[in-house]
Each structure stands twice: as C-alpha cells, then as structure tokens.
C-alpha positions as CSV (number, residue, x, y, z in Angstrom):
1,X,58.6,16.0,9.1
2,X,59.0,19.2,7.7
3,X,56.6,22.3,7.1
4,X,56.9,21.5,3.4
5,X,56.1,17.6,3.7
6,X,53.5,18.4,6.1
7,X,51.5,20.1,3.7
8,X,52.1,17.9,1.0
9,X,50.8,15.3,2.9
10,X,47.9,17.3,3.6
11,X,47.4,18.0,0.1
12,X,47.4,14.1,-0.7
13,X,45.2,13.0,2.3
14,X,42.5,16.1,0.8
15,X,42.3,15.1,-2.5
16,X,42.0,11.2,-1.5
17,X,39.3,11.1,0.7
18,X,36.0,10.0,-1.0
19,X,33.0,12.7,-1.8
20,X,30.1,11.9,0.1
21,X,27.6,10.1,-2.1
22,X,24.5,11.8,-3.0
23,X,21.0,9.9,-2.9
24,X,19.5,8.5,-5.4
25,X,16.3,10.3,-6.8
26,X,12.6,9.9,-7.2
27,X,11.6,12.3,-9.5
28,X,7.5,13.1,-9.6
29,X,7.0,14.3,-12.8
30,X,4.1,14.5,-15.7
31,X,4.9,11.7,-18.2
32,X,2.7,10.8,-21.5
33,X,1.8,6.7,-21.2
34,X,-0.4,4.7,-23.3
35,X,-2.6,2.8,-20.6
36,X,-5.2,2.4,-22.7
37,X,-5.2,-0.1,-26.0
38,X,-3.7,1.3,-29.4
39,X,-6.1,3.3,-31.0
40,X,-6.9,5.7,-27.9
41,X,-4.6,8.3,-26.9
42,X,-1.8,8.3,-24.5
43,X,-2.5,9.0,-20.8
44,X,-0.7,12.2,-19.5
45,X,-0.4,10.7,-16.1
46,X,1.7,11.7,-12.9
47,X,4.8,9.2,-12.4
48,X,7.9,8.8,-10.6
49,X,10.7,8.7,-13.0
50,X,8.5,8.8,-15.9
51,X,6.6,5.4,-15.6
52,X,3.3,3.4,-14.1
53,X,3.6,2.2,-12.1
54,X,7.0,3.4,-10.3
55,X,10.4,1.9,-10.1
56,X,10.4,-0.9,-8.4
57,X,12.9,-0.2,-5.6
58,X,14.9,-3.3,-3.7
59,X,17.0,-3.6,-1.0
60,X,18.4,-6.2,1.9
61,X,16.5,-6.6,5.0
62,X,18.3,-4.7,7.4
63,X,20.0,-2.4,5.1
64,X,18.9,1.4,4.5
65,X,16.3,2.8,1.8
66,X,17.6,6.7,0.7
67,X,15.6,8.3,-1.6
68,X,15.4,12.3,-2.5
69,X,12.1,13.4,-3.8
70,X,12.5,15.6,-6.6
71,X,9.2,17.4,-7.0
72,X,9.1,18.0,-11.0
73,X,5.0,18.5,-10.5
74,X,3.4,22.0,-10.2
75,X,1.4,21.1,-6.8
76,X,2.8,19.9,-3.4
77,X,3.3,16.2,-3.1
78,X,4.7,13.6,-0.6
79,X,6.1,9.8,-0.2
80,X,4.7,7.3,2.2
81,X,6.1,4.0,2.2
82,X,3.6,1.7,3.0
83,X,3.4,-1.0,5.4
84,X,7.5,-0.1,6.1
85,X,7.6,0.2,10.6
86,X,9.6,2.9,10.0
87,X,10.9,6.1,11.7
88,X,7.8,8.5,12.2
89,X,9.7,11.3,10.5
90,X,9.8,9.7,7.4
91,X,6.4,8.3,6.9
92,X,5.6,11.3,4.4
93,X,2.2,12.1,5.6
94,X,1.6,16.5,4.6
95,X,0.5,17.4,7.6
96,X,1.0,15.1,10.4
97,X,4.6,13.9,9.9
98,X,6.1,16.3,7.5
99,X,5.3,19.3,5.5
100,X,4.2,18.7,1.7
101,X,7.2,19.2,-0.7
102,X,6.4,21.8,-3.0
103,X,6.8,22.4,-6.9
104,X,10.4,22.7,-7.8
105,X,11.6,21.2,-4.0
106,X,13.0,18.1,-2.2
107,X,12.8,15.8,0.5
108,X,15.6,13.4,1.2
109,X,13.6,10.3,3.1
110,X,16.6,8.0,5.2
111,X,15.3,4.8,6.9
112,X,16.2,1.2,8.2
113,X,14.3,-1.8,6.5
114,X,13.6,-4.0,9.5
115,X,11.3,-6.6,7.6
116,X,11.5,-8.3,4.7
117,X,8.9,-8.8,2.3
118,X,6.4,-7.0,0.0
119,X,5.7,-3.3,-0.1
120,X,4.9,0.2,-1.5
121,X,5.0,3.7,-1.7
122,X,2.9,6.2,-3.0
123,X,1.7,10.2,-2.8
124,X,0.3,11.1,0.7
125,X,-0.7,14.4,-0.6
126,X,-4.3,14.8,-1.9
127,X,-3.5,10.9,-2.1
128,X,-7.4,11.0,-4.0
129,X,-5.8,12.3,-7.0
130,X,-2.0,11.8,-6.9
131,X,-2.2,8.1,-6.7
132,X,-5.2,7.7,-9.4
133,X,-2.7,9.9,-11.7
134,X,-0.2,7.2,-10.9
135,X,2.1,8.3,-8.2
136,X,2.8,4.4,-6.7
137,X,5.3,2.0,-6.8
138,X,6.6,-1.2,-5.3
139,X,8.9,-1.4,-2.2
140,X,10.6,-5.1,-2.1
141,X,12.9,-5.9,0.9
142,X,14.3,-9.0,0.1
143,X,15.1,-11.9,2.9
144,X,19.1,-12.5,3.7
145,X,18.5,-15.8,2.3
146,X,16.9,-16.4,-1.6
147,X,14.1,-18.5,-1.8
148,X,14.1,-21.7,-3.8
149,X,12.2,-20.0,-6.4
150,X,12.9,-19.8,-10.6
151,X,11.5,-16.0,-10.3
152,X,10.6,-13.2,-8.6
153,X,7.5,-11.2,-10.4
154,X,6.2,-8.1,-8.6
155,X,2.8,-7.8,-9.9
156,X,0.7,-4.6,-9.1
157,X,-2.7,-4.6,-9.7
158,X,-4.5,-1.0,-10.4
159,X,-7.8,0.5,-12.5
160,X,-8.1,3.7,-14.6
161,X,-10.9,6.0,-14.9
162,X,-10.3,6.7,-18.6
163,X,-12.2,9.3,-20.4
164,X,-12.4,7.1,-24.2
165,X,-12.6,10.2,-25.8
166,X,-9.3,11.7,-25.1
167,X,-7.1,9.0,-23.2
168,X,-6.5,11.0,-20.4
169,X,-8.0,10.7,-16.7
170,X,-11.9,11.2,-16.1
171,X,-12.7,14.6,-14.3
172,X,-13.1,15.8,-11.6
173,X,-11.5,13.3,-8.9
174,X,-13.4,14.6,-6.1
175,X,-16.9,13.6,-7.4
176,X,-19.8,13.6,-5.1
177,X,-21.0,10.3,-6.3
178,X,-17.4,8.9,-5.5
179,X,-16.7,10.5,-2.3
180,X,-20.2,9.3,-0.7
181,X,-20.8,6.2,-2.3
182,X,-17.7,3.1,-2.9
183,X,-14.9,5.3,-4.1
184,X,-12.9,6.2,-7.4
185,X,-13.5,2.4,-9.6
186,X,-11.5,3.0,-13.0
187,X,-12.8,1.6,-16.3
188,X,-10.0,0.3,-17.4
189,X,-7.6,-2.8,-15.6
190,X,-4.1,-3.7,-15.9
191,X,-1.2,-5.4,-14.3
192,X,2.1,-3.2,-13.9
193,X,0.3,-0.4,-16.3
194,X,-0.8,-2.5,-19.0
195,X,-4.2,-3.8,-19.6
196,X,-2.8,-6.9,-21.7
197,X,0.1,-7.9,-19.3
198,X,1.4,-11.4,-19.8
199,X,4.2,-13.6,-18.6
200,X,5.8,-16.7,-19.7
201,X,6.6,-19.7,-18.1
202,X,7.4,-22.9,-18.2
203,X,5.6,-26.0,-17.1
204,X,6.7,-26.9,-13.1
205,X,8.3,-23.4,-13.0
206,X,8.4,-22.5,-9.4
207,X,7.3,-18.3,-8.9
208,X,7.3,-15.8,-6.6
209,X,4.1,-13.2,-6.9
210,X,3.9,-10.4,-5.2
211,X,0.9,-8.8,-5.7
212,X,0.1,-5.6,-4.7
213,X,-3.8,-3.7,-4.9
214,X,-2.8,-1.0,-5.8
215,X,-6.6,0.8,-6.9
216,X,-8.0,3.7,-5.4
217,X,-10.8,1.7,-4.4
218,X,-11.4,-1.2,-5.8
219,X,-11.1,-4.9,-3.7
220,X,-9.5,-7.9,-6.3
221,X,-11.4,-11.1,-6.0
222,X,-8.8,-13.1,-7.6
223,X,-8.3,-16.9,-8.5
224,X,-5.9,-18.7,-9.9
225,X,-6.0,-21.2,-13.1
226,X,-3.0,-23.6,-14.3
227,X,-1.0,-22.7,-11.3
228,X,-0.8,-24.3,-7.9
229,X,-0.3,-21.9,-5.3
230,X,0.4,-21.2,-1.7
231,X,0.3,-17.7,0.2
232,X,3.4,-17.6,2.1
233,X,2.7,-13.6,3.6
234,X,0.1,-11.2,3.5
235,X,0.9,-7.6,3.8
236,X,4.4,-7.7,3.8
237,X,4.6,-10.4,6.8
238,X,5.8,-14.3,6.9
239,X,2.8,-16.5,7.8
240,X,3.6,-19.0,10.0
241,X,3.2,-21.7,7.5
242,X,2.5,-21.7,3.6
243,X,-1.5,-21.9,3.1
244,X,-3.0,-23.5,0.2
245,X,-4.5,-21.4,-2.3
246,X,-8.0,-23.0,-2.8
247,X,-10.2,-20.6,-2.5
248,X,-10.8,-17.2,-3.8
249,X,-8.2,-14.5,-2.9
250,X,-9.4,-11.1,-2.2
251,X,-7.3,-8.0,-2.0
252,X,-8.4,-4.9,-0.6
253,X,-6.5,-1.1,-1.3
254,X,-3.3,-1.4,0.0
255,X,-3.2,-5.1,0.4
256,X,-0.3,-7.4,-0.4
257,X,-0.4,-11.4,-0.5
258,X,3.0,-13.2,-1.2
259,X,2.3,-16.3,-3.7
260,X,4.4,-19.2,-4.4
261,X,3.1,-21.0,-7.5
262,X,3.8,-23.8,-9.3
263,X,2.9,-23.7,-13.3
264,X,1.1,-26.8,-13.6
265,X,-0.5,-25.9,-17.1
266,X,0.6,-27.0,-20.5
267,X,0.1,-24.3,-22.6
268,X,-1.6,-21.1,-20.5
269,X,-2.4,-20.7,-16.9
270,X,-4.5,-17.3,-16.4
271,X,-4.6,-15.2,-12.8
272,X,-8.5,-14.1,-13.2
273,X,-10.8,-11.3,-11.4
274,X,-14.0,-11.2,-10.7
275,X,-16.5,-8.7,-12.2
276,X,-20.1,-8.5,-11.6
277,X,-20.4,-12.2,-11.4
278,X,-18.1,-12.5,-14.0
279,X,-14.7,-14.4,-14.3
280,X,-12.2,-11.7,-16.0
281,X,-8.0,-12.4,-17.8
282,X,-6.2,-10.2,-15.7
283,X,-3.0,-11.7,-16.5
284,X,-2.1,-14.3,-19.1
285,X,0.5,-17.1,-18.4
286,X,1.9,-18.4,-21.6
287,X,3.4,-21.8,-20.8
288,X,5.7,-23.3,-23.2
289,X,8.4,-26.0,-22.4
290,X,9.2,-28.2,-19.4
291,X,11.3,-26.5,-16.6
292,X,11.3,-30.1,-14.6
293,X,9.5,-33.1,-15.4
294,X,7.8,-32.9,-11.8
295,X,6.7,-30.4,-9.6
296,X,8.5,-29.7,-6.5
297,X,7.5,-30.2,-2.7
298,X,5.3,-27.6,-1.2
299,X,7.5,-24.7,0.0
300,X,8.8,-23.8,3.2
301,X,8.1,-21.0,5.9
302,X,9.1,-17.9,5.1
303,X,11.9,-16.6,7.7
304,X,9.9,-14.6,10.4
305,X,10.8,-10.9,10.6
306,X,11.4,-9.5,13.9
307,X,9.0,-8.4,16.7
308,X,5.9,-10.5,15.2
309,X,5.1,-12.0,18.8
310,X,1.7,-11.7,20.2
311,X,0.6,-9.2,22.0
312,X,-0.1,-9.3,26.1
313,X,-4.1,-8.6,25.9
314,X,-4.9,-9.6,29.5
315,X,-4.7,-6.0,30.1
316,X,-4.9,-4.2,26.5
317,X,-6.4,-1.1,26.6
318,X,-9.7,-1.5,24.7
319,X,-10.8,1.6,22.1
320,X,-14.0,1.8,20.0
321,X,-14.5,3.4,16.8
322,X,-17.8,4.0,14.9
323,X,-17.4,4.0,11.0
324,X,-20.4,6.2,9.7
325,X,-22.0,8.4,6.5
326,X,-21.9,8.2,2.7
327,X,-24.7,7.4,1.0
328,X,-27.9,5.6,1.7
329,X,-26.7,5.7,5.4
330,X,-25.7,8.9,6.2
331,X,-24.9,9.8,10.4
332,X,-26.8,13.0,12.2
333,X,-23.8,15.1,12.7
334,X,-20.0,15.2,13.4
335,X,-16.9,17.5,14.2
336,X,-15.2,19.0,11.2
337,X,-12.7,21.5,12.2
338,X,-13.8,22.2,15.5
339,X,-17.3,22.6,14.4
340,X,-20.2,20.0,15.4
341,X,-22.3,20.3,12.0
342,X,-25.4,17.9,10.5
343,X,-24.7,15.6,8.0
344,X,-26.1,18.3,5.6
345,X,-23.5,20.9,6.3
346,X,-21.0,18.2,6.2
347,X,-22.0,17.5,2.8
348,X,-21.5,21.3,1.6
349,X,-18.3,21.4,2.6
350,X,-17.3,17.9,0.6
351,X,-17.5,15.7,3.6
352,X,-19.6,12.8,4.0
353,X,-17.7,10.3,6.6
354,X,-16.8,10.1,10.3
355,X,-14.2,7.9,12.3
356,X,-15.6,8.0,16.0
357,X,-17.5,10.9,15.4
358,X,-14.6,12.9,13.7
359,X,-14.8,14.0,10.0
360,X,-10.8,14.4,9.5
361,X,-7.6,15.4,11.2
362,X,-8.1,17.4,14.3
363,X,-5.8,18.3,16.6
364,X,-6.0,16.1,19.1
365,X,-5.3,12.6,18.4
366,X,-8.0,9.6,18.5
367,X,-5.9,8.0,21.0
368,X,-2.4,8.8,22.8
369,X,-1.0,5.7,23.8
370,X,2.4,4.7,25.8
371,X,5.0,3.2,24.5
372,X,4.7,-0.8,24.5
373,X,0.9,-0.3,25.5
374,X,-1.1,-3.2,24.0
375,X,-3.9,-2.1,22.5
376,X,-7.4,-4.1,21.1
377,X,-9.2,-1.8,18.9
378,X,-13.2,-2.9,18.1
379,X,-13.8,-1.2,14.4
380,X,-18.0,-0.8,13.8
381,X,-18.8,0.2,10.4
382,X,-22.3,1.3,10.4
383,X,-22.2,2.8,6.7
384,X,-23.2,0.5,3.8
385,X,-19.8,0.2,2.2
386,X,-16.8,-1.9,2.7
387,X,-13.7,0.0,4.3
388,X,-10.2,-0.8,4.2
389,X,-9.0,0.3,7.3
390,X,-4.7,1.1,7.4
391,X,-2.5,1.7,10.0
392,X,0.4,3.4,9.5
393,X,3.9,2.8,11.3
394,X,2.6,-0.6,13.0
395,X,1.1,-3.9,12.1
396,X,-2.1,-5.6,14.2
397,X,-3.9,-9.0,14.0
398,X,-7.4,-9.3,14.0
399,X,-9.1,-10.9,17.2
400,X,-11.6,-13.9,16.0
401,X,-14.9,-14.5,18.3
402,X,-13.1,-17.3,19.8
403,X,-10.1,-14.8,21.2
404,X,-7.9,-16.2,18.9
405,X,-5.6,-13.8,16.9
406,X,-5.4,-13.7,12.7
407,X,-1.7,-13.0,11.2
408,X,-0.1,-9.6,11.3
409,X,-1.4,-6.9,8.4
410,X,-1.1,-3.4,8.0
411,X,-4.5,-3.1,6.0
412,X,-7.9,-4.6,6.5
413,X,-11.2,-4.8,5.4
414,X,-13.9,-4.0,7.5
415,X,-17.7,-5.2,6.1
416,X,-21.3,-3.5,6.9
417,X,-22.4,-4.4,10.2
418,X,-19.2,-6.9,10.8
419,X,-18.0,-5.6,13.7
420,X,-14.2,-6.0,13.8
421,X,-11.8,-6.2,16.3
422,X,-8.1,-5.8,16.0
423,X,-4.9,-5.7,18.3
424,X,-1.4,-4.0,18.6
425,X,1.5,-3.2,20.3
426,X,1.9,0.6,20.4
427,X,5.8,0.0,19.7
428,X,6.5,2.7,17.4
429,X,6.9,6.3,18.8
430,X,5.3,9.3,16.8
431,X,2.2,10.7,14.8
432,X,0.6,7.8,13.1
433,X,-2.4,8.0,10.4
434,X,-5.2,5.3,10.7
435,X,-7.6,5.9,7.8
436,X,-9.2,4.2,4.8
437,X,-7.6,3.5,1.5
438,X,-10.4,4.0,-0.2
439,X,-9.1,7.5,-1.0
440,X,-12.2,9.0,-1.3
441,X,-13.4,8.0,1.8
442,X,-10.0,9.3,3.1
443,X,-10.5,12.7,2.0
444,X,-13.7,13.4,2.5
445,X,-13.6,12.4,6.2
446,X,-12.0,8.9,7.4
447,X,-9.0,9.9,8.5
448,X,-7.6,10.3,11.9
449,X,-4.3,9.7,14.2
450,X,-3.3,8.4,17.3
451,X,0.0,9.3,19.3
452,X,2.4,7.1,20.5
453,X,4.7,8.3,23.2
C-alpha cells in the first residue's frame, strides 16, 4: 500500500468507528404537580425528570442499569437503588459509599442486574425530606422469560403532607413530634401520584401488580375486592410457590409484594386500605367486558433468581441489636458523635433513637464481617413504635421460633417487644447501611453500617 492509501484508509476507518454512547439521564429537578384534587394548588415538588413519582426504569435480568444523575436541585442529593445486590460503589449512600452530588453536578451510577423482579430508587441524601418531596421511582428487572400475564401495572403507593392552604408540602420536615413519635404520615393518599388513580380491566383479565410502599412512614394494610390474587414475590424475590391472597396484606416503607390477580368482578373491583378501623378506595378497578369466559389456573412459580439458598447457620455468627427512644419510651443515654450523652442532650441536638446504643453513623461499623460469613442477627425493639428495619446490598430471612427460615426480603418490620431474628450471608463486599425507613427515625438516630470484607 502506498503512503497516500494508507492514510486514506486511516481517514475512512476514523470517521467509521461509532461515538461512544452517552448515558441516559436522571435529572433531579423542582417540578410544579397537582397532587392534590382540582381546586387546591399545584404541588412544587422535587422529581426526577419532572414527575411523581419517577420514570419507571426497565431492564433484562442480567443486563446493565446506567444512569447519570443530573443534579438540577440547589442542595446535594444522591440515588440508591433499592433492594438491587449491587456493587457497593454504586449504592448512592452520601457519606458511606459516595460523596453527595452537589447543585449543578453529576454522578454516572453503572451496575449489573442480577435479580429479577420489583424495585426502586430514591434520594439517599437528607432522604427525610428528598423522598417526601418526591425524589422515588420504580426499578423493574424483568425475568428472561414473560409471564402468562394480560398486564404488567407498577403501582406505587405514597402519602403527602399537604398544607390545604397553599398546595405545597407541610413545614418543617424535621418536626419534633415526627422524629420522636411514628414518622412523617401525609394527609393526602394516592397511587402513582394521584389520589383518584384507576385502572380498567376486563372480567378474567389476568395482572401483574407490583406494588411498592413507597411513604415516608406509613405501613399499607391492604385488601383486595373483585380480584383473586396470589403473591408470587415479596421484596423483589421469587417465593417458592404462589400464596393465596386471603388475608390482609401489609406493606411496610420500602416493601414490595409481586401480585398475580385475576379480575373476577363484573363491573368494579377496588384495592382498599385501611384507616383507623376504616376500609379506604385506594385504587378503583373499572371492569367492563369479558377477557375469557373463565378464569385461568392458578399461576406458576416465579423463576428463582440466583444465590437465594439457605444459609449454613450451624455456625452463624450471632449479633444483637437493641432498638430504643422516641417518645413515651425514651433510653438513658447513647453515643452521638463520639460523645456518650442522656437522652436529654440527645434530644437538643435532634436525636431521639439508638441502634445498639449508637445514635447514627460512627466510624466504626456495627459489625465487620468476612466474606461468605453467615450471619443471624436478633433485632429487639424496645421503643413503642413499629420499625422497618433495611438492609442494604443483601437480602436475609427471618428465623421463626421453630428455626425455620421466612423468604428472602430486603426490608422488615419489627413490632414493640417482638423480638426478631434474621439471617444472612455476608456475600457482598463493601460499606452497607442497615437502618429504618421510617425516615425520621433514620435521621434522627437509626442508622448504622456494617463492613463486609
């Protein structure tokens, strides 16, 4: 070839080759959205890409999520994609795992999908406030294989605190009647950011609900009318067998429970909440038509995902952690920032709970655990409040009294003297967050880490 063909060809190969793609953005931004009914104003909320709740991002099981955060906001903020066992460097907790992302900056967040199933991300920065504002969305990762369904409906359940007078969000977040007592309760409920949400369907249409709590604080009784159900997962993960739906369901923050349901109704089947002792619409079915003339067979088995074996617990390292304070409880003292102080002091500096005697993050982690160690954790809550307790990177079972083992969650409620045991695999390398998603309670003490390495 010749000097002058050589570069042509060159030239040519240059200007073929493909530009590297960029990734797709988040964008946290303020947005104006009517939550409330006509006739009050709009809600100037916090949103990513302008809506509440979020996007609702997909992808393959197995394939890649890549996301850049565009911070549009004027305070630092953060993503943490919930209930994903994903690579410690991307589990977009300020302070542990990354640093914040400040006004006018990015973050480009990269990571494998090993599970299918049902999701979510939201702010992990001042999460108290940047999730009530709306910062949340839904994460599915859908199986290789569709499921003989009609639908797919991602349904994610939240509450407002509304001031009537204006629309916008009830001040201040960090309350003292909040923070010591149940949490941040909205007065306002909705489905995917409406109060009146509805769906249609036809009669023996076959769904798929994902539903995902998405509240600051508040635990969904739920029950279903006109529909025939079956939970299939909780919390993202495949039970081993489709249960009946018979009873009440009850979500806790953070919770997920996979439904398949069959629309048995004629004209309207209802998906109902309960509020002090009262049966509530939280989302209204409207049947019309026939989509078979006969229901189908109860559904199958979800695929498992992979690594959901039992743990070895013959030799499990056993931890113990005392859940104390808020209100009408209270604890004698704790450390906060390297300090012992009473309960008192802890209050005047907006603190009013303790995870094993720790009010926050410290530096040192609750627990540094091997790689592989099995671990069974024994959770006593000694406050008068319900707590729902979530592990980051990693999913556990609960140990029953009789040693058997509940299915795999990422999130779970733990009830006034209840003690609670639960049991992992430490099989995740890095920093990870075990705190509760009551977000008050998060902030203004229940919050610590473990290292795995």
């Amino acid at each position: 070839m010749t000097r002058r063909g050589f570069c042509a060809a060159m030239a040519a190969a240059t200007v073929a080759r493909p530009a590297l793609a960029s990734p797709e953005t988040l964008i946290a931004r303020k947005a104006d959205v009517q939550l409330a009914p006509e006739g009050y104003g709009a809600t100037q909320v916090w949103s990513y890409d302008g809506s509440v709740p979020g996007p609702v991002l997909r992808a393959r099981q197995g394939h890649r999520i890549t996301r850049q955060l565009v911070n549009e906001l004027d305070v630092p903020t953060s993503v943490h994609w919930h209930g994903i066992r994903i690579d410690n460097a991307m589990d977009g907790v300020a302070g542990l795992t990354q640093d914040a992302v400040p006004p006018g900056g990015t973050f480009d967040y990269d990571f494998a999908l090993p599970d299918a199933g049902t999701y979510w991300y939201h702010a992990h920065t001042n999460s108290m406030e940047q999730v009530a504002r709306g910062l949340s969305g839904a994460l599915i990762v859908e199986e290789p294989d569709a499921l003989d369904v009609d639908r797919d409906e991602v349904l994610v359940l939240d509450d407002w605190l509304l001031d009537p007078a204006t629309g916008g969000f009830a001040e201040p977040f960090n309350h003292p009647m909040m923070m010591s007592h149940g949490g941040r309760t909205g007065n306002l409920v909705g489905v995917n950011g409406r109060y009146d949400f509805t769906l249609t369907a036809q009669q023996n249409e076959r769904l798929r609900l994902r539903l995902i709590n998405a509240a600051n604080a508040r635990i969904f009784d739920l029950r279903l009318e006109g529909m025939t159900g079956w939970a299939i997962a909780l919390d993202g993960m495949p039970l081993d067998a489709p249960v009946p739906v018979t009873d009440v369901i009850t979500l806790a923050p953070a919770q997920r429970i996979d439904l398949i349901v069959d629309i048995v109704a004629q004209e309207a089947g209802l998906l109902m909440w309960m509020q002090e002792d009262n049966w509530q619409l939280l989302a209204d079915v409207t049947v019309s038509g026939q989509s078979a003339r006969a229901a189908r067979p109860a559904p199958s088995a979800l695929p498992p995902n992979p690594r959901m074996e039992l743990p070895a617990l013959a030799d499990a390292r056993k931890l113990e952690m005392v859940m104390e304070g808020g209100a009408m409880a209270g604890m004698e003292s704790a450390v906060y920032q390297g300090e012992r102080l009473s309960f008192r002091e802890m209050i005047e500096r907006g603190q009013f709970w303790a995870l094993a005697g720790q009010a926050g993050l410290s530096d040192t982690p609750f627990a540094k655990l091997s790689i592989g160690e099995p671990v069974r954790l024994k959770l006593i809550n000694r406050t008068v409040f319900p707590h729902g307790m979530h592990l980051h990177g990693t999913h556990f079972r609960e140990v029953h009294a009789d040693g058997s083992l509940g299915p795999l969650r990422d999130t779970i409620l733990s009830v006034p003297n209840q003690p609670l045991e639960i049991a992992f695999a430490a099989d995740n390398p890095g920093k990870w967050l075990f705190h509760c998603h009551m977000l008050a309670h998060a902030a203004s003490g229940m919050t610590t880490w473990i290292n795995v390495a």
